[in-house]
N, CA, C and O atoms as a MOPAC input file, in Angstrom:
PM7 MOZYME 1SCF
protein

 N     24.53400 1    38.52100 1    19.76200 1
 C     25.09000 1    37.18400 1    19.83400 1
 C     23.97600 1    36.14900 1    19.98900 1
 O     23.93900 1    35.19200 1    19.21400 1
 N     23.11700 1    36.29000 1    20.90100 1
 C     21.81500 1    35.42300 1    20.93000 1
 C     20.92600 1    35.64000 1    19.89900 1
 O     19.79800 1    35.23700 1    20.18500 1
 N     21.01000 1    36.05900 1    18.96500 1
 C     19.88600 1    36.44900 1    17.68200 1
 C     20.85000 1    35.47100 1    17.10000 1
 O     20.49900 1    34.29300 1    17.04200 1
 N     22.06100 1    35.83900 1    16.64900 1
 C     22.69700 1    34.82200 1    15.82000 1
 C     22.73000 1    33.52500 1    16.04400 1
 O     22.48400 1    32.70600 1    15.15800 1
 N     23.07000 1    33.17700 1    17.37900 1
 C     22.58200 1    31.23100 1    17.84800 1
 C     21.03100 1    31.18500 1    17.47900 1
 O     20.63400 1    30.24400 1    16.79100 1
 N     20.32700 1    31.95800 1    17.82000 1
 C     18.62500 1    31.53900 1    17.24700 1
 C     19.01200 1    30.96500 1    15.55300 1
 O     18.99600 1    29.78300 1    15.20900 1
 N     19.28900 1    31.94300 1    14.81500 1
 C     19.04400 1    32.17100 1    13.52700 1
 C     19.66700 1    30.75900 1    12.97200 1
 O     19.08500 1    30.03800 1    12.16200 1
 N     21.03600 1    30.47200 1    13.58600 1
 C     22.22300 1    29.60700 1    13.43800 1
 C     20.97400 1    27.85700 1    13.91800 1
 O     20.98000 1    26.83800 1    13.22800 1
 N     20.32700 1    28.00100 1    14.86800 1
 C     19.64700 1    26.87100 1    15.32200 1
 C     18.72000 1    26.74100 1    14.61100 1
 O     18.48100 1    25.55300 1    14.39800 1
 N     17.96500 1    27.52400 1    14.05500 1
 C     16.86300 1    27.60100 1    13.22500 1
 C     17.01600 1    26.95900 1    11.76700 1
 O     16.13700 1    26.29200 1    11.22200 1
 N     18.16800 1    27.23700 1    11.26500 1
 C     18.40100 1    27.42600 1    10.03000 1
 C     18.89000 1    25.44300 1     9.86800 1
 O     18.58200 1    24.71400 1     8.92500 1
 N     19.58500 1    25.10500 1    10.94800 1
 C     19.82800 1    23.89100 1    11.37000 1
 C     18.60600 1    23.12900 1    11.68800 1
 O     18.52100 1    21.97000 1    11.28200 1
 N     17.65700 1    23.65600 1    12.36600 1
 C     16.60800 1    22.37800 1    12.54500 1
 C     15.58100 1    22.53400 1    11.18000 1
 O     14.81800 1    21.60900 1    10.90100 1
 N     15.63900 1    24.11700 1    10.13300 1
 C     15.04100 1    23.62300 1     8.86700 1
 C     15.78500 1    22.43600 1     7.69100 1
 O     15.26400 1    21.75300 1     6.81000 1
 N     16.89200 1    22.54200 1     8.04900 1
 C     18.01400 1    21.15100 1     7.05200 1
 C     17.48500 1    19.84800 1     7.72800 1
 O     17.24100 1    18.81500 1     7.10500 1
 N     17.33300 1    20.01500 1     9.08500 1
 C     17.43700 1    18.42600 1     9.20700 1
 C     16.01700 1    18.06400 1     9.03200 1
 O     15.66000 1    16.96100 1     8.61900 1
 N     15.05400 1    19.21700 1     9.42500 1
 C     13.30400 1    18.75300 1     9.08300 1
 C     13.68800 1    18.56300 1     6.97100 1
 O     13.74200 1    17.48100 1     6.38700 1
 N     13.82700 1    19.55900 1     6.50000 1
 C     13.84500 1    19.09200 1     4.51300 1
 C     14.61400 1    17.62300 1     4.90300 1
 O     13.77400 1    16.75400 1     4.67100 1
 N     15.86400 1    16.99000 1     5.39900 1
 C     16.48300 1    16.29700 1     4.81500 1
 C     15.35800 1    14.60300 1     5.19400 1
 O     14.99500 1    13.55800 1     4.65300 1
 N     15.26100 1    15.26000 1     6.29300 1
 C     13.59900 1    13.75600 1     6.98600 1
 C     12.79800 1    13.78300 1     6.40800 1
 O     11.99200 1    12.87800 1     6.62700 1
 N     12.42000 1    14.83400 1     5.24300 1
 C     11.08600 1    14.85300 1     5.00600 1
 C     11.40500 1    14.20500 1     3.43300 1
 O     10.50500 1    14.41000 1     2.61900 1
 N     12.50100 1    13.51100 1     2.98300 1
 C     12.62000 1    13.35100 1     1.88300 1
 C     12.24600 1    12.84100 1     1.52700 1
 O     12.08000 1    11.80000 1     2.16300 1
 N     11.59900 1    12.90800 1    -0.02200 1
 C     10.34100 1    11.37400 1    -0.76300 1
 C     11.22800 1    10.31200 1    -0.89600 1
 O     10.85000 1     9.15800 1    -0.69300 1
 N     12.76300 1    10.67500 1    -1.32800 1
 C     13.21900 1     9.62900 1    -1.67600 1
 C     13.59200 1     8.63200 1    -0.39400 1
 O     14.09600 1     8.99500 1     0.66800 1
 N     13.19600 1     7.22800 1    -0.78800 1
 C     13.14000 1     6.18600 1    -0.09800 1
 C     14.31200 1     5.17400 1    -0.32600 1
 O     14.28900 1     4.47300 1    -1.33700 1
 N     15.86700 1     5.01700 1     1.04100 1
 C     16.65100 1     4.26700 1     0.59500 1
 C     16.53900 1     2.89000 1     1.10400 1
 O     16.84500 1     2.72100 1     2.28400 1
 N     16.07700 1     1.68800 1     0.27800 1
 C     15.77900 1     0.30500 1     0.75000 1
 C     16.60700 1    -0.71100 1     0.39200 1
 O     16.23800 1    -1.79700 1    -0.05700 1
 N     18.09100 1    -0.25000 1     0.65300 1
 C     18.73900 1    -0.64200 1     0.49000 1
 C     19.33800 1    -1.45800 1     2.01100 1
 O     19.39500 1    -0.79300 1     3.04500 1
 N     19.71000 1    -2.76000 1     2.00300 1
 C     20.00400 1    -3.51400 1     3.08800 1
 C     21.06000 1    -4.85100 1     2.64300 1
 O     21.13200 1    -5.23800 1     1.47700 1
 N     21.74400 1    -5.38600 1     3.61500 1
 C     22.69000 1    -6.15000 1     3.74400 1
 C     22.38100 1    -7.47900 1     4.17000 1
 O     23.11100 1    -8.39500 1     4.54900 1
 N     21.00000 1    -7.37800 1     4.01200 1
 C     20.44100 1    -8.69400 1     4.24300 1
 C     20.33700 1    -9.76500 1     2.95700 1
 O     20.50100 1    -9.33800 1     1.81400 1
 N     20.02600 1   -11.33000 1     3.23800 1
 C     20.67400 1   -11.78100 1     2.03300 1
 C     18.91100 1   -12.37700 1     2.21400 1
 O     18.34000 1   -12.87100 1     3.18600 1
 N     18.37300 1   -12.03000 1     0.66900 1
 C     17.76800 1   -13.16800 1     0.58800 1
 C     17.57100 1   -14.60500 1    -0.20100 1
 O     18.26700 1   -15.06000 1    -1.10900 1
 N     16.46700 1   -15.14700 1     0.39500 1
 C     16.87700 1   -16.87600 1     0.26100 1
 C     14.97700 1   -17.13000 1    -0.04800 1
 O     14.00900 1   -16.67800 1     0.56300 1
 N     15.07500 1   -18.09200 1    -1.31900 1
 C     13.22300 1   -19.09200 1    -1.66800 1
 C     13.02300 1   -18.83100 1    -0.48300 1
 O     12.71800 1   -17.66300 1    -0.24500 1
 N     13.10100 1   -19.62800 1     0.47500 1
 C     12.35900 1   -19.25600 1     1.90500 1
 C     11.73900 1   -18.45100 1     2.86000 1
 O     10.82700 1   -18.61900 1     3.67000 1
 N     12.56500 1   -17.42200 1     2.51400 1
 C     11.93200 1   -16.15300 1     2.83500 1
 C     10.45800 1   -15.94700 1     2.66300 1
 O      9.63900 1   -15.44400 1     3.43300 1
 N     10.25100 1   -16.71400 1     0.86600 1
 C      8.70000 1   -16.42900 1     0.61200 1
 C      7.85900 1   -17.54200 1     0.78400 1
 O      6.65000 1   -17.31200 1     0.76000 1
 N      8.27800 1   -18.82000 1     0.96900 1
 C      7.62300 1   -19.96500 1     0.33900 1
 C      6.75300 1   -20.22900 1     2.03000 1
 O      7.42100 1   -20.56100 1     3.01000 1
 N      5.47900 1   -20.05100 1     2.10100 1
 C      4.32100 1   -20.33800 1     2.67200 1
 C      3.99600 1   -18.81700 1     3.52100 1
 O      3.44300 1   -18.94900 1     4.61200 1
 N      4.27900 1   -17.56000 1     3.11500 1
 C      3.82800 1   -16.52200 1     3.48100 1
 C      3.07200 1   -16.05500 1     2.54200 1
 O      2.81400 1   -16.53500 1     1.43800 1
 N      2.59000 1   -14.70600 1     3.22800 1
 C      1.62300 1   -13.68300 1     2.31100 1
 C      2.21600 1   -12.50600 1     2.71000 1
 O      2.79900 1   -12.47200 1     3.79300 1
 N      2.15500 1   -11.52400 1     1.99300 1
 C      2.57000 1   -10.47700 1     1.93300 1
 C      1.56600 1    -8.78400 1     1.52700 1
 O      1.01300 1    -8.44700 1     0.47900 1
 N      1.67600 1    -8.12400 1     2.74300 1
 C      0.44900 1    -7.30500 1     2.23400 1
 C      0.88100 1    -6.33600 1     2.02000 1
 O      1.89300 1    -6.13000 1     2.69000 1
 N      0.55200 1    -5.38100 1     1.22300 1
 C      0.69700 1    -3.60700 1     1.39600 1
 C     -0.04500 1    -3.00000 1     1.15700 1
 O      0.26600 1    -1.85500 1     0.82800 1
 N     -1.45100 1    -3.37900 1     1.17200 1
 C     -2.45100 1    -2.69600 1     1.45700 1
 C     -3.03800 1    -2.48000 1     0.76400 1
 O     -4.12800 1    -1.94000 1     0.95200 1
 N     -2.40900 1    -2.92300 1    -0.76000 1
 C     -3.22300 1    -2.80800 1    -2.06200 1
 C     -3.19000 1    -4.17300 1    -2.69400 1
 O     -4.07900 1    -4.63900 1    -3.40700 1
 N     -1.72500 1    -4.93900 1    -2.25300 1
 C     -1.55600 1    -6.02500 1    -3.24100 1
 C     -1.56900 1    -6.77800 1    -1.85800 1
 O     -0.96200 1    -6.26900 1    -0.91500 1
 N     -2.09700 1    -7.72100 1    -1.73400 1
 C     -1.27700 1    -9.48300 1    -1.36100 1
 C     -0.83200 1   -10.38700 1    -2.14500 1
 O     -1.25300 1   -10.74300 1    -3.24600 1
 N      0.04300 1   -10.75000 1    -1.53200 1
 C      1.23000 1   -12.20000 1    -2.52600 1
 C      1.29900 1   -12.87100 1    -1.78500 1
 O      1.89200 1   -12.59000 1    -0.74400 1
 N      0.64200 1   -14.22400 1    -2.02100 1
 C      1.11700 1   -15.24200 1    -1.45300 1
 C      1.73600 1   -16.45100 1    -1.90600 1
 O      1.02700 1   -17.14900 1    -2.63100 1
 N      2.80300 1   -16.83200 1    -1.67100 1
 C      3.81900 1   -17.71500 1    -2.10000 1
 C      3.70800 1   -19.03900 1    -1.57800 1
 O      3.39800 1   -19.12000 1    -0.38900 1
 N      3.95200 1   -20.40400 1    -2.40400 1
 C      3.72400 1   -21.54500 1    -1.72700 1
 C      4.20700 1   -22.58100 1    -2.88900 1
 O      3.63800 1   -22.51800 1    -3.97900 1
 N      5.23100 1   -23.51700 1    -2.68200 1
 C      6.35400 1   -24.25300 1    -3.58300 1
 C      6.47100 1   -23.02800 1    -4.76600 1
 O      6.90700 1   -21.89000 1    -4.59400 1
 N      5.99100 1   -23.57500 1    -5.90400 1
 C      5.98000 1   -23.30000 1    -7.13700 1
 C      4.57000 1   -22.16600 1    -7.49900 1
 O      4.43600 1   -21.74000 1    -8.64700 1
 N      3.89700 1   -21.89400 1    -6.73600 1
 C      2.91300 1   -21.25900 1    -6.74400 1
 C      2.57000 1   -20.03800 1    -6.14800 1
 O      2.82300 1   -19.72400 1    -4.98500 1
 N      1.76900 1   -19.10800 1    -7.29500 1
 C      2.00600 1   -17.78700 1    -6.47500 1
 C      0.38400 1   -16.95500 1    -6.74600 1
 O     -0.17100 1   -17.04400 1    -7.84200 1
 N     -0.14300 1   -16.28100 1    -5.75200 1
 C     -1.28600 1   -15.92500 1    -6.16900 1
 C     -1.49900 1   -14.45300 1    -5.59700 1
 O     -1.04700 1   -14.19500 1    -4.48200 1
 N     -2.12300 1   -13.55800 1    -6.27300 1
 C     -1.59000 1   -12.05000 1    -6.27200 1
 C     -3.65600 1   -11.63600 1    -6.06600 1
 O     -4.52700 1   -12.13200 1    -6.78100 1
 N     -3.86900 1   -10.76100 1    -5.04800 1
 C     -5.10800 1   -10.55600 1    -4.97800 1
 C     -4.75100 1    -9.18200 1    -5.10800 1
 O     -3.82900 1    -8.91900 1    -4.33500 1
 N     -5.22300 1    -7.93800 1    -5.96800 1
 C     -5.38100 1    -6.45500 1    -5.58700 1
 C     -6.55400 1    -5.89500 1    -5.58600 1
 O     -7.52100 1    -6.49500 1    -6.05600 1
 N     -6.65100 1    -4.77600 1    -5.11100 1
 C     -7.75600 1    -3.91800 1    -5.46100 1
 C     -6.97400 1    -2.53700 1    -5.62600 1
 O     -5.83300 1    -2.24500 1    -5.26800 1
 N     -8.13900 1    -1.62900 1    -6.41200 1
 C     -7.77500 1    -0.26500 1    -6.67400 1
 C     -6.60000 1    -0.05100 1    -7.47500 1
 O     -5.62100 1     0.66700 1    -7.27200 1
 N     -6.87400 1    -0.76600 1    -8.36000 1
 C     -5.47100 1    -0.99700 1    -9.49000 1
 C     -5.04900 1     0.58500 1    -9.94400 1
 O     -6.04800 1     1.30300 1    -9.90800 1
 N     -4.12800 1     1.13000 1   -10.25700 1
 C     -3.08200 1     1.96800 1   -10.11900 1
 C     -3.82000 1     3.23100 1    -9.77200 1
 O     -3.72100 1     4.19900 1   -10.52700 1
 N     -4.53300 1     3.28700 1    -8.71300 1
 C     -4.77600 1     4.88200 1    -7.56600 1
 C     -4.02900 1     4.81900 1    -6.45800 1
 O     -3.66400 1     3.95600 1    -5.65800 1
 N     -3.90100 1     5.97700 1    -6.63000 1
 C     -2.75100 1     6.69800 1    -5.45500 1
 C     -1.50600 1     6.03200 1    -5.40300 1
 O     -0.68200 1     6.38200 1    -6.24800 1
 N     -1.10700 1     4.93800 1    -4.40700 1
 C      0.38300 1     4.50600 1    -4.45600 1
 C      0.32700 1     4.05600 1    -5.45700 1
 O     -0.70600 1     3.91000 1    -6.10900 1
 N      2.02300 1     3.57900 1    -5.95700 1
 C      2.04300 1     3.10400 1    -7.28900 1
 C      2.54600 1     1.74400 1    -6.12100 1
 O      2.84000 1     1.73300 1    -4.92600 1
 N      2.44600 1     0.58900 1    -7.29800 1
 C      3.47500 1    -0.40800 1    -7.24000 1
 C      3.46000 1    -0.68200 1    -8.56500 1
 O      2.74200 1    -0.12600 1    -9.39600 1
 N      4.51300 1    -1.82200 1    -8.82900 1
 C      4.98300 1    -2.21800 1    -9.76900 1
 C      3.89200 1    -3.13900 1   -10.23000 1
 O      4.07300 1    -3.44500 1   -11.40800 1
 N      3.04700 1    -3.57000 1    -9.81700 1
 C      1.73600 1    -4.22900 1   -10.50900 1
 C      0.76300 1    -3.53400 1   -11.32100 1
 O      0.17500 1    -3.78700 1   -12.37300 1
 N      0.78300 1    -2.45400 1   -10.39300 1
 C     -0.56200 1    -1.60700 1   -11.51500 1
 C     -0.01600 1    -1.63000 1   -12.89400 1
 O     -0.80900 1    -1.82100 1   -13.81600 1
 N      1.31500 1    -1.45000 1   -13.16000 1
 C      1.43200 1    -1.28400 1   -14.79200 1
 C      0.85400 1    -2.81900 1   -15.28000 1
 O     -0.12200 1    -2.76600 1   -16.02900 1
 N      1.32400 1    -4.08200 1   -14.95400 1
 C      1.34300 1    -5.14500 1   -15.31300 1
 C     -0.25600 1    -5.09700 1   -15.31000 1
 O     -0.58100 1    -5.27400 1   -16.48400 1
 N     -0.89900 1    -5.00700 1   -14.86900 1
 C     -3.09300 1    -5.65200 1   -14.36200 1
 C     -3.42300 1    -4.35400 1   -15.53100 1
 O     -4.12000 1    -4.51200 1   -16.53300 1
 N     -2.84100 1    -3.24500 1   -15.19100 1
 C     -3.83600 1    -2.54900 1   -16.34400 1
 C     -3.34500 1    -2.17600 1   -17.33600 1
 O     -3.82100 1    -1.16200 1   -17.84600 1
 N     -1.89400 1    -3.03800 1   -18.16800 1
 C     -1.69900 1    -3.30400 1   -19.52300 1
 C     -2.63400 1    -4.69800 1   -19.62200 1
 O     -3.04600 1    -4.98500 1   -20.74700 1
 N     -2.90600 1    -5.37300 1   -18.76200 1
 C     -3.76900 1    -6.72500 1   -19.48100 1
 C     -4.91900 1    -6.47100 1   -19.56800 1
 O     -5.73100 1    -7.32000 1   -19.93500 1
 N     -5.27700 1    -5.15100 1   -19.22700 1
 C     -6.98000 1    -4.89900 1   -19.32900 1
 C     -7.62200 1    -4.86100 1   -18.51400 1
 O     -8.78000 1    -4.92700 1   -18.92600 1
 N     -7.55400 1    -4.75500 1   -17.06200 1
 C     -7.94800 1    -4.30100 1   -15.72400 1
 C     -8.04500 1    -2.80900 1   -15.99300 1
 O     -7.36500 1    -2.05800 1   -16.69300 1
 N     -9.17700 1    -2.60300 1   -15.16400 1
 C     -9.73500 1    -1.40800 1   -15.32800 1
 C     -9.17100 1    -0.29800 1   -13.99800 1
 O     -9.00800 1    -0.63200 1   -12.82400 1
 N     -8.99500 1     0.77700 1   -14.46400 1
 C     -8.57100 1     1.71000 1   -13.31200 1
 C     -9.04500 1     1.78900 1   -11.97500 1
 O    -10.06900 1     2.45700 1   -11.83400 1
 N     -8.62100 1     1.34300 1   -11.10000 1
 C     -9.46700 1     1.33100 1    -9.55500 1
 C    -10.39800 1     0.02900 1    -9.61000 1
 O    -11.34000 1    -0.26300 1    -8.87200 1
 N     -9.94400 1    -0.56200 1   -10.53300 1
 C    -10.50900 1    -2.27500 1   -10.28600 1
 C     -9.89600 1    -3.31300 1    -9.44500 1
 O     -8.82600 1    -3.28000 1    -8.83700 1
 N    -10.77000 1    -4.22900 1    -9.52500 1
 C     -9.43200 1    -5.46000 1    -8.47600 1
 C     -9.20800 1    -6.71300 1    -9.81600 1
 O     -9.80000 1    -6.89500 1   -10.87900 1
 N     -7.94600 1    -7.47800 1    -9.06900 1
 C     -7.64600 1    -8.59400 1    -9.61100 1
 C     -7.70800 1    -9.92100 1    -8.61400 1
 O     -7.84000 1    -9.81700 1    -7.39400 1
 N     -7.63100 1   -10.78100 1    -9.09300 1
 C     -7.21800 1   -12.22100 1    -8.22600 1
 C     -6.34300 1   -13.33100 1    -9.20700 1
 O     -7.00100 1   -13.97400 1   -10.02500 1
 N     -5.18600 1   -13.50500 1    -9.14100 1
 C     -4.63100 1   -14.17800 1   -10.11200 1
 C     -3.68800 1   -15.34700 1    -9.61100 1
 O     -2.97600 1   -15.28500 1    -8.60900 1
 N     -3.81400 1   -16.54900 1   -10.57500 1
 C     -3.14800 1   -17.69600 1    -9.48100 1
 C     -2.00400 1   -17.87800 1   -10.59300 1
 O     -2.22600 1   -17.84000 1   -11.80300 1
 N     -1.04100 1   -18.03500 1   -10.13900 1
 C      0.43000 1   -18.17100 1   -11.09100 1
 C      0.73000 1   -19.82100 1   -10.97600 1
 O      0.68400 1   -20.27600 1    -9.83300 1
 N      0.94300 1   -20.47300 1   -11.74500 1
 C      1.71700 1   -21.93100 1   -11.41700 1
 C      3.29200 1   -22.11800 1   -11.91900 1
 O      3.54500 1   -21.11100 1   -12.57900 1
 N      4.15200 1   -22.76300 1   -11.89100 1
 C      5.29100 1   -22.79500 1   -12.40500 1
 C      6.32100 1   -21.58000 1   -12.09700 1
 O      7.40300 1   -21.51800 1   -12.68100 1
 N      5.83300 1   -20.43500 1   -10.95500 1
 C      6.47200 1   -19.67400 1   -10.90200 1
 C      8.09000 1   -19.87300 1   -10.54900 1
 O      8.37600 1   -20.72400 1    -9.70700 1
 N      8.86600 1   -19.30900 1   -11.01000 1
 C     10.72200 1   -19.17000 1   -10.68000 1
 C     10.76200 1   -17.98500 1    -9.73500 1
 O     10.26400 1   -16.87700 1    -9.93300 1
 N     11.37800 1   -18.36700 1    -8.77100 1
 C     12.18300 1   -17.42300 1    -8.08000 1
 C     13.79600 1   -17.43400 1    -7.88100 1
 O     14.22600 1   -18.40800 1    -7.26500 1
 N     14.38500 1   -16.83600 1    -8.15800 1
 C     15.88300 1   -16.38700 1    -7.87500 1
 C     16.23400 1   -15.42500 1    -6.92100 1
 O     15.54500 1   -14.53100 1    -6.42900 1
 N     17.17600 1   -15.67500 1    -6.76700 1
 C     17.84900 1   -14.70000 1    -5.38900 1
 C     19.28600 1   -14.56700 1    -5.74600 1
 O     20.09200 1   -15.42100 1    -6.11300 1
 N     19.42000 1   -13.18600 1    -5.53300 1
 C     20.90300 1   -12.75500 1    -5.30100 1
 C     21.31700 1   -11.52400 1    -4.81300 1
 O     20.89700 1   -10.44100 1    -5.22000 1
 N     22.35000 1   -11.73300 1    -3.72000 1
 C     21.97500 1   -10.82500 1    -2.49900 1
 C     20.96500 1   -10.68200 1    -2.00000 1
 O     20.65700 1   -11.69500 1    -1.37200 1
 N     19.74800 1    -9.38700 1    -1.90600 1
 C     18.86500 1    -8.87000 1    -1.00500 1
 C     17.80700 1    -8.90200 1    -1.91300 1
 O     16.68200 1    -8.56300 1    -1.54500 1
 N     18.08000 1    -9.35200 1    -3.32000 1
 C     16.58300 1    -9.42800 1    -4.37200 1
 C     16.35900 1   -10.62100 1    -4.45000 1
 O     17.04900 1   -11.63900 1    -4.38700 1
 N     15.34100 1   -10.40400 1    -4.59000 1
 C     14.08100 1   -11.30400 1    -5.42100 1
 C     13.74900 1   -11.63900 1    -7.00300 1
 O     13.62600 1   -10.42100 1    -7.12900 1
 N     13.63400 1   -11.86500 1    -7.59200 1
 C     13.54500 1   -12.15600 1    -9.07600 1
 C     12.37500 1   -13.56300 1    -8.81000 1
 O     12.41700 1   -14.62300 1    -8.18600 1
 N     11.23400 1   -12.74600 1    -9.79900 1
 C     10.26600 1   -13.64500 1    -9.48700 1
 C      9.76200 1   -13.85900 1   -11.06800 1
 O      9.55400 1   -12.92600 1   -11.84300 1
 N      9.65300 1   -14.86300 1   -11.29500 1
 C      9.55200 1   -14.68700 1   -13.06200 1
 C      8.25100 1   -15.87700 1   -13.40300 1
 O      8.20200 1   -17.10700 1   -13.37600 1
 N      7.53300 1   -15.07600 1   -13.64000 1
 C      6.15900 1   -15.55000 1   -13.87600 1
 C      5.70100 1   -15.95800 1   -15.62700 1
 O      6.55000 1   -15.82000 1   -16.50900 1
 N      4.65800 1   -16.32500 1   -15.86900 1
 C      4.35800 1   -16.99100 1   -17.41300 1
 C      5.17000 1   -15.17000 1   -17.95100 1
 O      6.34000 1   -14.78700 1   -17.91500 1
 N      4.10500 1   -14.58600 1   -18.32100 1
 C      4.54800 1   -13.69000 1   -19.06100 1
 C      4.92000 1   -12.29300 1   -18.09200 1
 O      4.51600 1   -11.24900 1   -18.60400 1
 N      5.58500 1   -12.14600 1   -16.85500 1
 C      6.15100 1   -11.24500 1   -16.73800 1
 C      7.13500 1   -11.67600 1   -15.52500 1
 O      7.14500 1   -12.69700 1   -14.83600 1
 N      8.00600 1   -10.46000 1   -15.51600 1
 C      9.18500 1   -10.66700 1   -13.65300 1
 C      8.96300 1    -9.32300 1   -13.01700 1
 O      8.63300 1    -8.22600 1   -13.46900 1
 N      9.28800 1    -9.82800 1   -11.67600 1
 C      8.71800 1    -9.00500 1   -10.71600 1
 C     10.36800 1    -8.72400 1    -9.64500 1
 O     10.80400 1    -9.63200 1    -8.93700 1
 N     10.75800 1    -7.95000 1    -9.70000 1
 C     11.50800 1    -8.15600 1    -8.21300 1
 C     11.55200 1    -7.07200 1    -7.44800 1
 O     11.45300 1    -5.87900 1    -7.73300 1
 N     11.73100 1    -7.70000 1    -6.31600 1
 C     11.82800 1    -7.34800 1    -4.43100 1
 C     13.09200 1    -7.41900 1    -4.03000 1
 O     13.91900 1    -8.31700 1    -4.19100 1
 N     13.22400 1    -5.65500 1    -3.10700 1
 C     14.05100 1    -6.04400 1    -2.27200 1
 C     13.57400 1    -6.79700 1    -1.17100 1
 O     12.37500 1    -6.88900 1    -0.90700 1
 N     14.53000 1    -7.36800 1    -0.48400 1
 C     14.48300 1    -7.72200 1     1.03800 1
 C     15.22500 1    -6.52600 1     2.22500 1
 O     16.35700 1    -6.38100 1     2.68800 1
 N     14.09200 1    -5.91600 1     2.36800 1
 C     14.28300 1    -4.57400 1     3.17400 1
 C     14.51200 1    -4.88400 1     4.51700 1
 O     15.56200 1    -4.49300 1     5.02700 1
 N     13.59900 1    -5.60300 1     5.25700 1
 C     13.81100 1    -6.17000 1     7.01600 1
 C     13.44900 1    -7.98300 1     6.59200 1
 O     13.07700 1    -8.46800 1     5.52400 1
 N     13.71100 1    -8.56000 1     7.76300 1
 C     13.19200 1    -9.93400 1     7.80600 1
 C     11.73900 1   -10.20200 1     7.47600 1
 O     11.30100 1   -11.34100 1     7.30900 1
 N     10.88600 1    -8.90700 1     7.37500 1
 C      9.44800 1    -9.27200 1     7.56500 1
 C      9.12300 1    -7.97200 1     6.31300 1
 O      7.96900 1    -7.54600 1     6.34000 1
 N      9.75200 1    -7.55600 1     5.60600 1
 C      9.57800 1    -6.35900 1     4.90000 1
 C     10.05800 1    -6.55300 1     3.23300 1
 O     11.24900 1    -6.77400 1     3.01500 1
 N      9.27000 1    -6.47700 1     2.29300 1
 C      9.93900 1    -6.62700 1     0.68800 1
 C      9.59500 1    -5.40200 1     0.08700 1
 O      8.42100 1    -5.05500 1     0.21300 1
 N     10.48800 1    -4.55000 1    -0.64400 1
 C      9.79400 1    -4.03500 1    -1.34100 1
 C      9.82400 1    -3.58200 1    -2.90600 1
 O     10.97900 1    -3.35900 1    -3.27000 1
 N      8.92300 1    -3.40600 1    -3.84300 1
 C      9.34100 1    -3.43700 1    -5.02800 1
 C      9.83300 1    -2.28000 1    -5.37300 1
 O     10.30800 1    -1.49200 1    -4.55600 1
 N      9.72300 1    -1.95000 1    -7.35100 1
 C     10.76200 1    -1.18100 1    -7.80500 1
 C     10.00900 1     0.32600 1    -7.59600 1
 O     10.69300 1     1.34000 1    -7.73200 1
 N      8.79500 1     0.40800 1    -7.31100 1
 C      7.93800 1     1.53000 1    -7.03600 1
 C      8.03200 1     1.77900 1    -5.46200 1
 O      7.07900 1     2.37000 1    -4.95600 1
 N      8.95800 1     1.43500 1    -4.74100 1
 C      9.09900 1     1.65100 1    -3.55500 1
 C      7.51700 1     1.04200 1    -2.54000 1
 O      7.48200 1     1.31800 1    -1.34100 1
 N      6.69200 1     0.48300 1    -2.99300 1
 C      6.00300 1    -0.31000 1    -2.76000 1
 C      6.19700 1    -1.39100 1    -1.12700 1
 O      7.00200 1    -2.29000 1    -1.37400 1
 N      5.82600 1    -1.45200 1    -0.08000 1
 C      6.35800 1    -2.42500 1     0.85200 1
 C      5.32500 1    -3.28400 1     1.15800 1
 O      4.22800 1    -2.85300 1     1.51600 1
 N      5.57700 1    -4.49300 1     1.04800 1
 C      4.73100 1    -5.63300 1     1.43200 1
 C      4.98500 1    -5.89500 1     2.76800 1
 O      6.06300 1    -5.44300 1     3.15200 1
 N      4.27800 1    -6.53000 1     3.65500 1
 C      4.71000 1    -7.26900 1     5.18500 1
 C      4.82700 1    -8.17500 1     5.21100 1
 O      4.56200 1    -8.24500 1     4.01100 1
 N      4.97800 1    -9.00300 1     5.42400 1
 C      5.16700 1   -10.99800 1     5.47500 1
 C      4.05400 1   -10.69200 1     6.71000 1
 O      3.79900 1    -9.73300 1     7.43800 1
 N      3.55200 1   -12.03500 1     6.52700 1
 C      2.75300 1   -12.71800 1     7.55500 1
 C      2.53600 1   -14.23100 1     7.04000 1
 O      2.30500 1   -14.70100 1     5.92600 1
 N      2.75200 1   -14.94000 1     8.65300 1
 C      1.90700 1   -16.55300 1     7.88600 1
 C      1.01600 1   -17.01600 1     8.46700 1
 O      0.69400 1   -17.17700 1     9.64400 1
 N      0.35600 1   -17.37300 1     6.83600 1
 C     -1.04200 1   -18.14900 1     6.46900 1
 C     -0.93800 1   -19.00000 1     7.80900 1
 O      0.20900 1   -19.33800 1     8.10200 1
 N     -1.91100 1   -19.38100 1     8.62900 1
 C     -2.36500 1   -20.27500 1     8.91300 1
 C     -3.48000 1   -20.99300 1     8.49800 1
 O     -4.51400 1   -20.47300 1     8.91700 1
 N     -3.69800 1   -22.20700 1     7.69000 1
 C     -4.59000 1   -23.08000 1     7.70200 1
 C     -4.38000 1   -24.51300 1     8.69400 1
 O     -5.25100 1   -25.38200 1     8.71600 1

């Protein structure tokens, strides 16, 4: 009887360790977002910063598509950025839209969108997470 509760507990804490350990990432939330959210922050994840401000948007990376993906590396190294290179790029006229918990960010020649994962958290379609922080000047 005690071999079987072992086996029975065991077999239970290997489901719930596979089911935690899952790659897949759900960033899905009930939060609504709103322009404001972005307009005078920056946003990091360690590869990309975005920083947002009226109509203006400026994207610094390095290490263009190694190791994590985001949804930028395709965009920097279809324009000819080199693998594990950096960028610095200033956007003007950028559009943003919102509906529900996304982002829709629509730039000269491409769109970008974000969820709104926490109040301080975005993340893109590569499961990618930025942080908010604000610029102080």
């Amino acid at each position: 009887m005690k071999k079987s509760v072992s086996f029975f507990s065991l077999i239970i804490m290997c489901v719930l360790l596979a089911v935690g350990c899952s790659e897949e990432n759900n960033y899905a939330s009930d939060l609504d977002a709103h322009e404001r959210d972005l307009d005078g922050y920056f946003f990091d994840s360690g590869r990309y910063q975005l920083y947002f401000k009226d109509d203006k948007m400026m994207i610094i990376g390095r290490e263009i598509g190694k190791d994590k993906k985001s949804v930028l590396d395709e965009i920097y190294l279809n324009k000819g950025v080199e693998l594990g290179g950096t960028v610095m790029e200033e956007y003007e006229n950028v559009e943003v839209t919102t509906n529900d918990n996304k982002f829709t960010i629509i730039v000269d020649d491409f769109t970008l969108e974000f969820t709104k994962f926490k109040d301080h958290i975005i993340v893109d379609s590569e499961n990618m997470e930025y942080i908010r922080n604000k610029l102080e000047i």
